[in-house]
N, C-alpha and C positions, 0 to 999 in steps of 0.2 A: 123615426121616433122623436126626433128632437122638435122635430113639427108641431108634431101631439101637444107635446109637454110645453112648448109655447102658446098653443093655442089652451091649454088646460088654464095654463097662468094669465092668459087671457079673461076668460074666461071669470076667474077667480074676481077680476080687479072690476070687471064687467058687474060681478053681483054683489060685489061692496058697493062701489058706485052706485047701483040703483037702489040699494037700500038706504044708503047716506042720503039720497037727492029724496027719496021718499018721505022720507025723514024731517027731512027741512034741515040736515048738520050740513055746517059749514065744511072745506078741506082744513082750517084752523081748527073747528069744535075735532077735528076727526083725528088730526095730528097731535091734539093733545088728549085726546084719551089714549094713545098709543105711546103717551110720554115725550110728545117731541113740544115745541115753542113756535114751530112754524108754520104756517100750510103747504112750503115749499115739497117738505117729504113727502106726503099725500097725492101732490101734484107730479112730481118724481114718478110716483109710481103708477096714477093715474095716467098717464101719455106712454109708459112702457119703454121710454128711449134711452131708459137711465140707468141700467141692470138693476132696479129696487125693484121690491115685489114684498108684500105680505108676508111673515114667516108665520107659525103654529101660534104663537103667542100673540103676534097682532091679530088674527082670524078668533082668538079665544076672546079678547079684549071686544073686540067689534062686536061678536055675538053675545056676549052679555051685556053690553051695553045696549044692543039692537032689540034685546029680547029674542033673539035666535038662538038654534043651535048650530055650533061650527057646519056642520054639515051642508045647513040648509046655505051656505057660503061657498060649498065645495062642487063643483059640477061631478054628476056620475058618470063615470069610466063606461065606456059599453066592451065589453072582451072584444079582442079582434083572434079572428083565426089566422093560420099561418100555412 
């Protein structure tokens, strides 16, 4: 399970990133619409080696700034059986 949820979180930083680069935002432009001063946070979380990740509120921030909705930020779960 833990796998999942890493690779889910993956995943997550996977489709900000390509929205941002699409975008033409900086990790600066990105880290201050999330409230920070630096690019450092952005980057942090972009390499994944830092335990930073996204919370609800930065994914909220990003999709209205993106013109997205959260979702379309959120990879879909497929059920597994047992």
């Amino acid at each position: 399970m833990e796998k999942m949820i890493e690779r889910f979180m993956d995943q997550i930083v996977e489709n900000v990133k390509h929205e941002r680069i699409k975008r033409g935002i900086s990790q600066l432009a990105l880290a201050q619409i999330l409230g920070h001063k630096s690019p450092n946070y952005v980057a942090k979380i972009e390499t994944r080696k830092h335990d930073v990740s996204y919370n609800l509120e930065h994914l909220y921030k990003i999709a209205h700034e993106f013109g997205l909705e959260v979702r379309d930020l959120i990879p879909q779960v497929k059920k597994t059986t047992k």
